[in-house]
C-alpha positions, -999 to 999 in steps of 0.1 A, spaced: 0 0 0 13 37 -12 21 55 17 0 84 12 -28 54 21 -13 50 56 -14 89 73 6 115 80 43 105 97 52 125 126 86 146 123 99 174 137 90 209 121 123 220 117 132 186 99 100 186 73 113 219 63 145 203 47 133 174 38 127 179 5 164 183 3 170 154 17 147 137 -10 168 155 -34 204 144 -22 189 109 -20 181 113 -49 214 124 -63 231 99 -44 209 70 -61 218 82 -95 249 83 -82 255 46 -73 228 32 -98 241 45 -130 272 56 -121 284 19 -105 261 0 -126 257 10 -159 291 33 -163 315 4 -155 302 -20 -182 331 -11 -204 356 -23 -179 343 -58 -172 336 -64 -209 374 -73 -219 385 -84 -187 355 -114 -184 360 -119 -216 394 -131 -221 395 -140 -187 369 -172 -193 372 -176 -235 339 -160 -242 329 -140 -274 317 -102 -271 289 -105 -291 272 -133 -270 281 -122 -242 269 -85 -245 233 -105 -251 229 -93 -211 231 -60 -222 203 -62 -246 183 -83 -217 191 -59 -198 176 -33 -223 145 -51 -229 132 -59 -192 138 -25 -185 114 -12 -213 86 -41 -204 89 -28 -168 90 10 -181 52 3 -193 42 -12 -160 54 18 -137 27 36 -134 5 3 -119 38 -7 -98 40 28 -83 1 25 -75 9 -9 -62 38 -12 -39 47 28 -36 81 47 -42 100 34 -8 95 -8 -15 104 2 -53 138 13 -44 145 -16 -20 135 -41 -46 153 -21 -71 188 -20 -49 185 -56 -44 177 -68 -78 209 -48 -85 231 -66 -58 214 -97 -69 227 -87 -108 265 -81 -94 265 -110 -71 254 -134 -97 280 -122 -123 309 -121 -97 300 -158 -100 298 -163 -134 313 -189 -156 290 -189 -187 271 -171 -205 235 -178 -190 249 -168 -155 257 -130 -171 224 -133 -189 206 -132 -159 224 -111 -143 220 -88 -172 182 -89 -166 180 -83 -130 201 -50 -136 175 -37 -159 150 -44 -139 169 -27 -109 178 5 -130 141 6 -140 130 8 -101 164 32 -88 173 58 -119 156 81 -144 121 71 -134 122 68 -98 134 101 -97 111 115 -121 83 100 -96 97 119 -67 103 155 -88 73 154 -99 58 152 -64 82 172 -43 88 203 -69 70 224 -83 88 247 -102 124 244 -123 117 205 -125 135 206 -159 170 222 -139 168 200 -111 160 168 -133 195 175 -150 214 184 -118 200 150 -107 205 131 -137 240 148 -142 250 123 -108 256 100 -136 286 116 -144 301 118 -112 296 86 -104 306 74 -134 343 93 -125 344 76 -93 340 44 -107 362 49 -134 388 49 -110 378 26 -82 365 -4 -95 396 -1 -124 419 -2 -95 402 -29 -81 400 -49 -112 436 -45 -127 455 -36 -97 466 -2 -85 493 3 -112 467 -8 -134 495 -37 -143 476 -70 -140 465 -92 -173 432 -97 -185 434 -136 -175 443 -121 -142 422 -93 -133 404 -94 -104 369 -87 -120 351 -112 -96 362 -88 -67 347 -57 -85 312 -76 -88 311 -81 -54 324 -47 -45 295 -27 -62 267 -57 -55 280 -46 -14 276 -10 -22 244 -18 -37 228 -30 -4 241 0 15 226 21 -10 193 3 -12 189 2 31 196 42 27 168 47 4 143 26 19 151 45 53 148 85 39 124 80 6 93 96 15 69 94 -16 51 128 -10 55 155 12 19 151 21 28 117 38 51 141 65 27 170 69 47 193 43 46 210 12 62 205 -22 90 231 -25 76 265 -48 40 253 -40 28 290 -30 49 304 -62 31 306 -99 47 274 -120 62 285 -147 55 275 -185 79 250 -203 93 256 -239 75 235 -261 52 220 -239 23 242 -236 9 231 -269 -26 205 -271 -11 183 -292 -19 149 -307 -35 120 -293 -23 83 -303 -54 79 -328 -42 109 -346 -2 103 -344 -6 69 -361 -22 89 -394 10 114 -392 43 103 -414 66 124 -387 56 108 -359 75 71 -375 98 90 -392 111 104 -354 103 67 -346 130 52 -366 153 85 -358 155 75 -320 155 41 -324 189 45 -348 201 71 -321 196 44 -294 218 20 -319 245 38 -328 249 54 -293 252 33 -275 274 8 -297 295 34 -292 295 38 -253 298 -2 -257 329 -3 -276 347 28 -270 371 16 -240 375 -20 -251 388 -1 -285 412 16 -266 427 -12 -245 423 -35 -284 446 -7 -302 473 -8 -269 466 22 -250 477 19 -211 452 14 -188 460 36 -165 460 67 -192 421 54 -202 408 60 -169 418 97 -167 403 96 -208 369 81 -191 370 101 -158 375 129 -177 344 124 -200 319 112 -172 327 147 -151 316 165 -189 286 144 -187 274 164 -159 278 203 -176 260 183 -211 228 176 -196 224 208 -184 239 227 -206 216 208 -238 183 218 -213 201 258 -216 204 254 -251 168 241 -254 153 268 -238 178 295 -257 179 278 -293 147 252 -295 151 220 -304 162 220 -337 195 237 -335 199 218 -302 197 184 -314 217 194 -346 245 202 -320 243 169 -304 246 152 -337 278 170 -350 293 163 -317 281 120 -316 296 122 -356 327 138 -345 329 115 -321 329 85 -343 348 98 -365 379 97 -338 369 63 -332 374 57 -363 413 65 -366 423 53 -333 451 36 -336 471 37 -304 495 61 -318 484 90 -306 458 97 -279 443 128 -299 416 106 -310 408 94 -279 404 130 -262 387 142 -286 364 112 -286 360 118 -244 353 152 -246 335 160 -274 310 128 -269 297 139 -237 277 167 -255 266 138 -279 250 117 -254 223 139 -242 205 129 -280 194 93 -261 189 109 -223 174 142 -221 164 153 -258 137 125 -257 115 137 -238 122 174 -253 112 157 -287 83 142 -274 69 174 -258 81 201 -289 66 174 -319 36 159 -307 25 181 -277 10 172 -243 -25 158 -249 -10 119 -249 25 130 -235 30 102 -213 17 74 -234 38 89 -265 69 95 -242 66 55 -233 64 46 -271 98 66 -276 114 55 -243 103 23 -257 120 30 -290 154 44 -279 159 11 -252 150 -15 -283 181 4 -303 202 -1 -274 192 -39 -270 197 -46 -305 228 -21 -313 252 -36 -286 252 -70 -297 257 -61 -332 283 -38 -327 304 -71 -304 293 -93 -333 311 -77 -359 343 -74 -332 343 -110 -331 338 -115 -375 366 -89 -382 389 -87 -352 382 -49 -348 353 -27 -338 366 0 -364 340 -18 -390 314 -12 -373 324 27 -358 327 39 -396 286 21 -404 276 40 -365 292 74 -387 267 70 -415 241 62 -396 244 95 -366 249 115 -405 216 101 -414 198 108 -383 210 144 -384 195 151 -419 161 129 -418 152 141 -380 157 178 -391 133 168 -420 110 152 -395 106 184 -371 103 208 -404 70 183 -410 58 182 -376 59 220 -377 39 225 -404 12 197 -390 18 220 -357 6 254 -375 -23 239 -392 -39 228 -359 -36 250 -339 -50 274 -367 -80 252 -369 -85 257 -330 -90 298 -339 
């Protein structure tokens, strides 16, 4: 039962009146630990298990795109769960599906063990990230929900700087110095699966769903909301978006984005350590990347509300093809390429993150927003399930990921033209109804 359902809990004045700052450093924190710890370090177990117990990239990168898929089937049923079982019990069953997902790969030995493992963390990134805090924004702010969604969402960042160094030290020693066959990748499993139950106890302890449910307000609640860029419009409903061309047109644009995105997050370390570079020099690469993922989400939510949503996902195009194409000439013989690929990709990677829902709301409006946000939620995950497999497939045909970096080139060049194409049309749709609504 929800806790709203179960009365007000008593709490000292003075501590209701920061709570909802608590509820935002919780959140933070989760973000923190969740994406930062679990999906972040993904690229520094790949080549490590791998070699270390014979198996081939593209099978076993299969958990990434179980992991992909459970996460979208649960995305649809969030709204019933929240109903359900309420905020708090979420994030506990999240933080332990996610030391469950650690735990069983520390133990792995085959594929099916990782596979399972690679489910359980989509389902525990479903109940603990983006959503979850979404859920508790939306009930505990009022106003600037967009700013503090990408302060929160920028934890990502941070955490994935943490763990670039931590769990690499862990894994291949201090001085970075130990094999692949000998890495101690077990031990970093087990580290973060630990961290996980820490995390989860913490948010079952201060998660409060709404500030109703400790006799308080939601912060800005006697201050006038103020009006979105973009959003404000009536929109489409579902009946009428299946009859418009742009809406599959933006469809196949995200779902492409999803692909060739993250293929690239996938394959952009184990690239590194396949052309030679020293490990130790790719974690400050990395670290240095995740701490720019913080400034891009909130700088591409600046440029939204300055430039609109055109210019701003034209920008995060050149900047995913111009990071591709530095994929494409790493060599190992210079570590140009692979700045320029860490610095200039964090402004990229906003296009699968926080541009969604800035398409959703700008092209199709808000008279089905959450339905049509699912769909393309929906959309973006399916590219990420089938991109990351395909992208380890070709690794294991050729030898090399460069293949497949030059095809992801083409296909963030197409995805720039058509999607710019796509908005032009939903524009025009745009003008003509709200003309008939005169």
């Amino acid at each position: 039962m929800p806790e709203a359902a179960k009365g007000k809990i008593r709490m000292p004045e003075a501590l209701k009146k920061i709570y909802v700052w608590i509820i935002f450093s919780m959140s933070f924190f989760m973000i923190f630990t969740a994406l930062g710890f679990g999906s972040s370090t993904k690229g520094t177990f790949l080549t490590a298990v791998t070699k270390s117990l014979g198996l081939e990239r593209s099978l076993f990168t299969i958990a990434d795109s179980l992991r992909y898929l459970t996460t979208t089937v649960m995305s649809l049923l969030l709204g019933k769960t929240v109903k359900k079982i309420g905020l708090r019990k979420m994030a506990g069953f999240g933080f332990t599906f996610l030391a469950l997902s650690f735990t069983i790969n520390s133990l792995g030995t085959d594929y099916w063990m990782f596979y399972i493992g690679g489910a359980l963390l989509g389902a525990g990134l479903c109940w603990t990230s983006t959503s979850m805090v979404g859920y508790l924004v939306e009930n505990w702010f009022t106003n600037g929900k967009g700013t503090i969604m990408g302060i929160l969402l920028s934890a990502n960042g941070l955490g994935g700087f943490a763990s670039e160094f931590i769990v690499t030290k862990i894994v291949y020693g201090m001085d970075g110095g130990l094999s692949y066959e000998a890495s101690r990748w077990r031990l970093g499993y087990r580290f973060i699966a630990i961290l996980f139950l820490v995390v989860g106890i913490l948010a079952v302890l201060v998660i409060r769903e709404r500030p109703e449910d400790i006799g308080a307000k939601a912060l800005g609640t006697d201050k006038p909301k103020k009006k979105k860029r973009g959003s404000d419009w009536v929109g489409y409903s579902t009946n009428e978006l299946i009859h418009k061309p742009f809406f599959y047109v933006a469809a196949v644009c995200v779902f492409m984005t999803g692909f060739a995105l993250q293929s690239m997050v996938n394959v952009a370390k184990p690239y590194m350590y396949d052309v030679g570079m020293d490990k130790n020099y790719v974690i400050v690469v990395f670290a240095s990347h995740s701490l720019l993922m913080m400034a891009s989400k909130i700088l591409t939510g600046v440029s939204y509300d300055n430039f609109g949503l055109k210019i701003t996902h034209f920008l995060c195009c050149l900047c995913s093809m111009i990071s591709l194409g530095a994929l494409c000439v790493l060599d190992g013989s210079s570590a140009i390429p692979a700045w320029v690929y860490a610095l200039v990709s964090s402004f990229g990677l906003p296009l699968e993150t926080v541009m969604v829902p800035l398409t959703v709301s700008y092209m199709f409006g808000k008279k089905d927003y959450t339905r049509v946000l699912g769909y393309f939620l929906g959309f973006n995950t399916l590219g990420y399930a089938v991109g990351v497999p395909v992208a380890n497939l070709v690794y294991d045909k050729c030898g090399s990921y460069r293949p497949i970096v030059f095809v992801l080139t083409g296909v963030i060049a197409a995805v720039t033209v058509v999607m710019q194409i796509s908005m032009l049309m939903a524009d025009r749709s745009r003008k003509k109804l709200e003309a008939s609504l005169e």
